[in-house]
TORPA-247926 format. One record per atom (N, C-alpha, C, CB): x, y, z; residue in three letters. Coordinates in pm, whole numbers. Glycine has a CB too. Layout:
<sites>
X,Y,Z,ala
...
</sites>
This chain:
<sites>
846,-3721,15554,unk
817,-3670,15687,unk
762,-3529,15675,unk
943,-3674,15777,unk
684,-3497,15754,unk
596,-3353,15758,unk
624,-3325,15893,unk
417,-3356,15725,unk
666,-3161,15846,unk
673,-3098,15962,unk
591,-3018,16007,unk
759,-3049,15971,unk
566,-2940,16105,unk
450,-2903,16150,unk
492,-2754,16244,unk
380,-3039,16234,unk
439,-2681,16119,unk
484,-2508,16222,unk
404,-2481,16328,unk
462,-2349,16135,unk
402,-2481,16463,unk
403,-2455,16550,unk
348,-2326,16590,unk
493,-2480,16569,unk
284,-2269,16645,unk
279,-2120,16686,unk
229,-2117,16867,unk
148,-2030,16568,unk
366,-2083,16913,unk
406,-2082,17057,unk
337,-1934,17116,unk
591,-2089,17071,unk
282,-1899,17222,unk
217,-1791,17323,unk
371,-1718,17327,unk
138,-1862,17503,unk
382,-1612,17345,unk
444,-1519,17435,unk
497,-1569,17546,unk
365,-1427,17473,unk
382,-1582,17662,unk
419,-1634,17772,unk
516,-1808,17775,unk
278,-1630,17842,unk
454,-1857,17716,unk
560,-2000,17725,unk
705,-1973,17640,unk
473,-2156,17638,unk
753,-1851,17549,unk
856,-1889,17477,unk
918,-1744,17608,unk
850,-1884,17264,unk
894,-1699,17677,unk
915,-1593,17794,unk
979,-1714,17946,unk
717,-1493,17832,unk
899,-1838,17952,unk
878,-1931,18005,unk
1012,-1997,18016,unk
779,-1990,17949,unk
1042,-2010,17901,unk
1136,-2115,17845,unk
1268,-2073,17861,unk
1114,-2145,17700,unk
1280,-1932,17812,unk
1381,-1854,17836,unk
1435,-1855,17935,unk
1364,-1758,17821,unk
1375,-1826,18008,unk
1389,-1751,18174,unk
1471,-1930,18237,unk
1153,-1685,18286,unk
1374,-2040,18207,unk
1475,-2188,18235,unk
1590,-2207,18199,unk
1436,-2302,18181,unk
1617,-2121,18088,unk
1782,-2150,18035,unk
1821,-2053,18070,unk
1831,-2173,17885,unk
1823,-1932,18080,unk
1878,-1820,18116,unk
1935,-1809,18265,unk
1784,-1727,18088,unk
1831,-1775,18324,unk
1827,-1715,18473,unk
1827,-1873,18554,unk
1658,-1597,18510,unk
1812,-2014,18546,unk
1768,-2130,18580,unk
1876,-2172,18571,unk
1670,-2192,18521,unk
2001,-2167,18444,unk
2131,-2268,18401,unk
2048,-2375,18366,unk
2254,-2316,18525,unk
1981,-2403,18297,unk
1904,-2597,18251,unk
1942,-2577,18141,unk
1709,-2659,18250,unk
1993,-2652,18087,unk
2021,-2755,17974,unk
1836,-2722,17856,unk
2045,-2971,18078,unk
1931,-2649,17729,unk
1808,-2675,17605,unk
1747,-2789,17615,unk
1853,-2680,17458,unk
1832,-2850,17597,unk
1781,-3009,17589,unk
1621,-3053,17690,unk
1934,-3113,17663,unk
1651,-3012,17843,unk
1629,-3067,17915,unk
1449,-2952,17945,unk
1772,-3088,18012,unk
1494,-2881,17878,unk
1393,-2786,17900,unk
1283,-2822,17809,unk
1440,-2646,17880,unk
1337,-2838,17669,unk
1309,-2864,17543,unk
1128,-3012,17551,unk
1502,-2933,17471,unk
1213,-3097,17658,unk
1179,-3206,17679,unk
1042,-3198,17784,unk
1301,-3277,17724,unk
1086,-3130,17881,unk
1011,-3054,17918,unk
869,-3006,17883,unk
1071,-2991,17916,unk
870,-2907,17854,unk
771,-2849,17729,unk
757,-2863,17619,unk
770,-2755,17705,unk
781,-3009,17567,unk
783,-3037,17423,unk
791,-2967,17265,unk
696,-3086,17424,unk
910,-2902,17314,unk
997,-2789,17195,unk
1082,-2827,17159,unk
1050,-2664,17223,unk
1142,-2840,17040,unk
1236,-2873,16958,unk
1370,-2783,17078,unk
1196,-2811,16771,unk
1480,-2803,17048,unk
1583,-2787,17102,unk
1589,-2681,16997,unk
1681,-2900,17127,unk
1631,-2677,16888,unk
1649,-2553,16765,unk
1555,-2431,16832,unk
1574,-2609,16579,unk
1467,-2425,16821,unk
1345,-2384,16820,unk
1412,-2317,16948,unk
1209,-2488,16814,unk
1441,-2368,17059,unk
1422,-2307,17194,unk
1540,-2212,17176,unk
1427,-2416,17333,unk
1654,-2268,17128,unk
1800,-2203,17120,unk
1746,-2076,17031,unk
1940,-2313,17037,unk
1662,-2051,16896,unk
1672,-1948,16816,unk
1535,-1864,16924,unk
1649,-1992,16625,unk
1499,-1877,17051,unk
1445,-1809,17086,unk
1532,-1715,17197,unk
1342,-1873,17109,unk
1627,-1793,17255,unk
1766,-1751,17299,unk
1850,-1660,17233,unk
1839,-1852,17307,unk
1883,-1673,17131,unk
1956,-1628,17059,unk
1848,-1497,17008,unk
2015,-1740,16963,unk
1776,-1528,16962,unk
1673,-1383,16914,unk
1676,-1273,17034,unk
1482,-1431,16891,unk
1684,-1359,17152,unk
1666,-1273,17302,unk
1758,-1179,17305,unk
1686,-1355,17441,unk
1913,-1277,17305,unk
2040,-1185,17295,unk
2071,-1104,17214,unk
2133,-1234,17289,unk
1999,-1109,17142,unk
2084,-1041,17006,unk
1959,-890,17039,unk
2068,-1167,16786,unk
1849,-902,17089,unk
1761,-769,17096,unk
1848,-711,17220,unk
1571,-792,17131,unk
1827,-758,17307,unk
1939,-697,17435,unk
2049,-642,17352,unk
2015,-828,17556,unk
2095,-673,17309,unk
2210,-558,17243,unk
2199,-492,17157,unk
2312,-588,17200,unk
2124,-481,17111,unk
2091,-393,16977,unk
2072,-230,17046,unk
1920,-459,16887,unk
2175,-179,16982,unk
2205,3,16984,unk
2091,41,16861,unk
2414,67,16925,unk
</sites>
């Protein structure tokens, strides 16, 4: 199986966020959505949070 790196806009991984974040939707459901891996969407989440806190 081949995988296939991806290279997502700004605006759609800004997009995506804002659905799980500020929205409450389900990775999953978002994922499906805009045809993004669930991983993929969560480590854009997680990259989010982790800059918000950074001192």
């Amino acid at each position: 199986m081949t995988t296939l790196n991806r290279i997502y806009s700004n605006e759609l991984k800004q997009q995506v966020i804002i659905e799980v974040q500020q929205h409450n939707r389900l990775i999953s459901d978002v994922a499906k959505q805009y045809s993004v891996s669930a991983k993929t969407i969560y480590q854009w989440v997680r990259k989010k949070i982790i800059n918000l806190y950074r001192i």
